[in-house]
Each structure stands twice: as structure tokens, then as C-alpha cells.
C-alpha positions in Angstrom: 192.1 139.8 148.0 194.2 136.9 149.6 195.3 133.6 149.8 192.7 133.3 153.0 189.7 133.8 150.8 189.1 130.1 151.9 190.1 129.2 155.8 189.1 126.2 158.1 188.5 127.9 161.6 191.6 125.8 163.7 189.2 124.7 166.4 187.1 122.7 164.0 190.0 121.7 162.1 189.8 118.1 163.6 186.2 117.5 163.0 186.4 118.2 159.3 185.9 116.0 156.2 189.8 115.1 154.6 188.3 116.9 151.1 187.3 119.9 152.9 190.9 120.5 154.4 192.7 119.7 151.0 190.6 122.8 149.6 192.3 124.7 151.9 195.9 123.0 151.8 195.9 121.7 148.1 194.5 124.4 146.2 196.9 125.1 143.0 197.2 129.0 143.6 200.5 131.4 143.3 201.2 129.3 140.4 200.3 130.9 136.3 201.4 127.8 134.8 199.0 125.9 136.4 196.3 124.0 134.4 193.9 120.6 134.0 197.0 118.3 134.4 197.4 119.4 138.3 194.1 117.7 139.1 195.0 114.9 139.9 197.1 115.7 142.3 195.4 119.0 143.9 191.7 120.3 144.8 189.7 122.7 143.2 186.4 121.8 143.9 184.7 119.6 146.8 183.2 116.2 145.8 180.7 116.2 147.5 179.0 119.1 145.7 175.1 119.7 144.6 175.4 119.2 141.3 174.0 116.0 140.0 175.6 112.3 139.8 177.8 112.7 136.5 176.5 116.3 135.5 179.3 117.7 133.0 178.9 121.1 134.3 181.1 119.8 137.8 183.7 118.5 134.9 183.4 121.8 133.2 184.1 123.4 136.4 186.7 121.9 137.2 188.7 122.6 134.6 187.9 125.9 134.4 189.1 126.3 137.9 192.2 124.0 137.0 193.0 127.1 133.9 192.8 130.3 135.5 196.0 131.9 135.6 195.5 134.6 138.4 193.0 132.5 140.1 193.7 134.1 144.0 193.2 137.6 142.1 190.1 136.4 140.4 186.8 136.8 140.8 183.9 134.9 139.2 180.6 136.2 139.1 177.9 133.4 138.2 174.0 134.0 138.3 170.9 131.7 139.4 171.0 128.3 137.9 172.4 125.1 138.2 175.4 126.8 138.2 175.2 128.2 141.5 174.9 125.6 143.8 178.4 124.7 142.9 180.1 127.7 144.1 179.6 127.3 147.9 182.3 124.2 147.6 185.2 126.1 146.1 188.0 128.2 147.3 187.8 131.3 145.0 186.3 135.0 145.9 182.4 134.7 144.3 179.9 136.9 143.7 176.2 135.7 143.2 174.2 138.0 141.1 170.6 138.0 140.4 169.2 135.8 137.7 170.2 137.5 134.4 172.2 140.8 135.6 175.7 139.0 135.7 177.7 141.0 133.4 176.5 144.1 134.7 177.9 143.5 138.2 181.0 141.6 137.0 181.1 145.1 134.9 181.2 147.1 137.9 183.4 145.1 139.9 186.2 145.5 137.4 185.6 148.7 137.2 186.0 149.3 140.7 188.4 147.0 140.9 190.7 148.6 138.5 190.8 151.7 140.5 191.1 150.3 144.0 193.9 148.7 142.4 195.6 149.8 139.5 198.9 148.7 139.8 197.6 144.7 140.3 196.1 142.4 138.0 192.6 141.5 138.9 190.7 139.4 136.4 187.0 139.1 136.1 184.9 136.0 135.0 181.3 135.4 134.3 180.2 131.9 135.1 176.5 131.7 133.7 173.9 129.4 132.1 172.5 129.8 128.7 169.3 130.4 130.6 170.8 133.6 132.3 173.3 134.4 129.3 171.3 134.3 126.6 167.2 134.4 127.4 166.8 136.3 130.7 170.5 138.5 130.5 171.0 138.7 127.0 170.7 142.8 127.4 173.0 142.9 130.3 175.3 140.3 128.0 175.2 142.1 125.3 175.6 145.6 126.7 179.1 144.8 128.3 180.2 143.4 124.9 179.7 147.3 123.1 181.1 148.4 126.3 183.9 146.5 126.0 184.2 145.8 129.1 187.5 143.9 129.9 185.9 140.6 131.5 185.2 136.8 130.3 182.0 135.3 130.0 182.0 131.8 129.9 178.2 130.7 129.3 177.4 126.8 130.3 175.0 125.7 127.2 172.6 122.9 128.4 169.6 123.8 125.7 167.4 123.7 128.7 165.9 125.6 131.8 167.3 122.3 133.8 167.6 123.8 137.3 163.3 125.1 137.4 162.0 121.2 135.8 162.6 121.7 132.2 161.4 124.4 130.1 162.9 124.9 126.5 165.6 127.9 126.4 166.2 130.0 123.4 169.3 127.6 123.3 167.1 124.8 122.9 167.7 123.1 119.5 164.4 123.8 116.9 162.5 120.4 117.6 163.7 119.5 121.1 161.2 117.6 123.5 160.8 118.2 126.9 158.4 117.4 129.5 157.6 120.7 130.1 157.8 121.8 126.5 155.7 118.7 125.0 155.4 120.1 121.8 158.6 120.6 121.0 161.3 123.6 120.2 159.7 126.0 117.2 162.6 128.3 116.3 166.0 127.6 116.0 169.2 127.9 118.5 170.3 131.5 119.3 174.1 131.6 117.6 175.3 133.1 120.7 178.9 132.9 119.4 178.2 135.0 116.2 176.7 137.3 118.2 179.6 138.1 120.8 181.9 138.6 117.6 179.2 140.8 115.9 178.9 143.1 118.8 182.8 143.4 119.1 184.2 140.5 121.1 188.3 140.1 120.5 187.9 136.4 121.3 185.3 133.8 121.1 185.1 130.1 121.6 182.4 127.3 120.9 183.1 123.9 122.0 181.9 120.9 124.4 184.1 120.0 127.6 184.8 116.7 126.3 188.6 117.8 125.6 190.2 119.0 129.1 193.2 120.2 127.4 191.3 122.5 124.3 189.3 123.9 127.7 192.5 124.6 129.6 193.6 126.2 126.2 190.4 128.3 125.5 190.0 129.6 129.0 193.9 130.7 129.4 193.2 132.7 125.7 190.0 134.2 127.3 191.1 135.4 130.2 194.0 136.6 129.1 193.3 139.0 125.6 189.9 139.6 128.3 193.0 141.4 130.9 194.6 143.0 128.1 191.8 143.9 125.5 188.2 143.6 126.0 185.3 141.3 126.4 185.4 137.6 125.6 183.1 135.3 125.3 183.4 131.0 125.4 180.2 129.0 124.9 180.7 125.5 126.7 178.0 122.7 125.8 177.5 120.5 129.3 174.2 119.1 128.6 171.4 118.0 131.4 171.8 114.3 131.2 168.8 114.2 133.1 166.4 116.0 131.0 168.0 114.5 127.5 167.3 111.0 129.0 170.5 110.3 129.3 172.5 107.9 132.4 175.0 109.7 134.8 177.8 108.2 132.9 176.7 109.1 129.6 177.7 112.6 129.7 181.2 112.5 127.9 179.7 110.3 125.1 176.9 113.2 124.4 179.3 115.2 124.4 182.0 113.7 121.8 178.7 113.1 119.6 178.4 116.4 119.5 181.7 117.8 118.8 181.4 116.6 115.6 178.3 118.5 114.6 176.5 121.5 116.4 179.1 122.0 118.7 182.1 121.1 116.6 185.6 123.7 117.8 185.1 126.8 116.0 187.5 129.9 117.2 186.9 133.3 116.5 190.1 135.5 117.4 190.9 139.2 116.4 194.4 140.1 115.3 195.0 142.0 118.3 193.9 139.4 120.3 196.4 136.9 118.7 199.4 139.3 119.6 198.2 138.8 123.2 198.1 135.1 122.2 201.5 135.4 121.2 203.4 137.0 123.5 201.6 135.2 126.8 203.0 131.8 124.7 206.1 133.0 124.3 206.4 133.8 128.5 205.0 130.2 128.8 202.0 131.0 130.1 200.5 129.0 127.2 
């Protein structure tokens, strides 16, 4: 892989937006220490993206981007959903999988990768919503945990099928409206998170992305004990403001409402996993 995964062609240099070119200039890569603080002051992802006005999913991203330590060595594999119209305005090597299947192909990309180059670190991340996590891939999901397949999965949890008008997910709280499920949810939420430490996970996280710093933490832990050990899983709550009736500027109060109940921190982390822990704090990485 390289640092060109993401050049402007120099004859159309002159014509380009000014957020376009500080993709390319300003990205914060070569650099393990890097983390949400640097935003301000470098690019990760292009404003002008697809995802809708205030959406936390685009602040989720963001500093998800912000925390990956190897990011010019990574590469993220996401899946159909809102998810994926964000990936087209980032400079980071992508691989779009069909709807569900993501953890298989991120599986054999490590794999692969591993061979091709096993003297280098490459890390692997899956970037998927609940929708593709946890109804249409659970099987693929869980099949790489028992594998233990050394890759992250980060799932985006907005308790809906937002991106196809509005159906209920098995994320969906029991009870939960929608106007394409009028009558409400009639079960309860999956517990994703129990399951990834049930079917052998060496670190899992719950939480909302209404703390940038706990994500910068949780994501650094993931991908890390995920290089070293085996599959890890963090469960992000970035709800559809839209479909939840909720204003664009809403979404960080929805959020802190919630880290006080369903979604309060809850962190799940083997013993080997916290030796990892340890010694990547104790290089600084942390």
C-alpha cells in the first residue's frame, strides 16, 4: 500500500475545491500517536459528504479515522448502508463488500494480506451498520469471531434500516415506532456485545460517540489487541435523527441521553488483551 492511495491528478489540481486538496496535503498519516485532537487542524474526511445534515455517523467517522494508528497500512472494509456513501470522500484504501458478507472478505484480505506481507503490519477494519452486522451478516459476523480472525469490527447501531425508508432492525428497541413498522418493535434488542464475548472476542466495547476521546480510546484498544490477538468487536450508537424525529442538531443530545441508560460505557477486555493494553500504553501509543 502507499501514501498515494489518495492523489489529485496535477493537471486538475487548479480546478479543485480547497477541502479536496487538504485530503490529500493534510491527512494525519506516518504518525501512531495520532488521534481526535489533530482534527482540528487536519482532514480526514470531506465536508461535503452524503451523509445527512448533522447525522452522527459523519462524527463517528471522523473520529474513527482521527484513531487509527497504522491508518496508511489499513484497510477498512464496510458493507451496503448508510455507511457507504461516506467512503468515496476519504483518503484510506476501501473495500466495499456486499450487503452482509463484510467479515468474510475483510477475513480474507487479512489473510492474504498476512502472507503477501509478513514482515509488515497491516491492520483490518470492518465498518458496518447493525443492519449488515447484526440481521443480514450476523453468520458471516459471527463465523470470524470462532475463527478468530485477527480484524476489528466496529458495527454503527442506528436501531433502524435508515438508508432503504425505515424498517425496524433486530437492533430496534422492543416497542419502537416507525413509519414503516407502524406497529411497533415486538422482541427485544439483539445484545450484540454479549455475543462477540460469548463467541470468543478478546475485546469488546459498547458506547455512543458522544465522547471523542473514550472513542479515540476504544478504537486504539481494538485495533490494537485485534493486530496482536484476535477478533474485536465495538458497538457505536449513532442514531438516524431522521427517522427518531429528531432535528440535525439534536444528535449529540440523543446521544448523551443515552449514555446514561441502554448505551451506558460497558468494556469487556480479556487478560491477554489487557497485557496488549499495557505494553502499547507503556510505548505511548495510548
Amino acid at each position: 500500500m502507499s501514501f498515494k492511495v489518495y492523489q489529485i491528478n496535477p493537471e486538475l489540481k487548479d480546478v479543485m475545491p480547497q477541502e479536496i486538496i487538504d485530503l490529500e496535503e493534510k491527512s494525519t498519516f506516518n504518525n501512531p500517536k495520532r488521534g481526535v485532537m489533530d482534527l482540528p487542524f487536519y482532514k480526514e474526511l470531506i465536508e461535503e459528504h452524503s451523509l445527512c445534515a448533522g447525522c452522527p455517523e459523519a462524527a463517528a467517522l471522523r473520529y474513527i479515522m482521527a484513531s487509527l494508528p497504522n491508518p496508511e497500512d489499513t484497510i477498512i472494509v464496510n458493507s451496503t448502508g448508510c455507511t457507504s456513501l461516506v467512503f468515496p470522500h476519504i483518503a484510506m484504501h476501501t473495500v466495499h463488500s456486499l450487503f452482509g458478507n463484510q467479515n468474510a472478505v475483510a477475513s480474507g484480505i487479512k489473510r492474504v494480506l498476512e502472507y503477501r506481507y509478513p514482515d509488515r503490519v497491516k491492520d483490518v477494519v470492518v465498518l458496518a451498520g447493525d443492519g449488515a452486522t447484526v440481521d443480514i451478516g450476523l453468520d458471516c459476523t459471527l463465523q470470524s469471531f470462532f475463527r478468530q480472525e485477527r480484524i476489528t469490527t466496529i458495527c454503527f447501531d442506528n436501531e433502524v434500516y435508515a438508508n432503504t425508508g425505515g424498517q425496524e432492525s433486530g437492533m430496534t428497541p422492543k416497542g419502537h415506532v416507525f413509519k414503516m413498522a407502524p406497529k411497533g418493535k415486538q422482541f427485544e434488542k439483539v445484545p450484540m456485545w454479549q455475543l462477540a464475548i460469548d463467541s470468543g472476542c478478546k475485546y469488546v466495547a459498547r458506547l455512543t460517540v458522544s465522547s471523542p476521546k473514550r472513542v479515540e480510546s476504544v478504537i486504539k484498544k481494538a485495533v490494537y489487541v485485534a493486530r496482536y490477538l484476535g477478533p474485536t468487536y465495538v458497538h457505536l450508537y449513532t442514531p438516524c435523527i431522521l427517522e427518531i424525529g429528531l432535528n440535525s442538531d439534536q444528535g449529540l443530545e440523543e446521544m448523551r441521553a443515552r449514555d446514561k441508560e441502554r448505551f451506558e460505557f460497558f468494556e469487556y477486555i480479556t487478560p491477554e488483551a489487557q497485557e496488549v493494553i499495557d505494553r502499547v500504553k507503556a510505548e505511548g501509543l495510548l
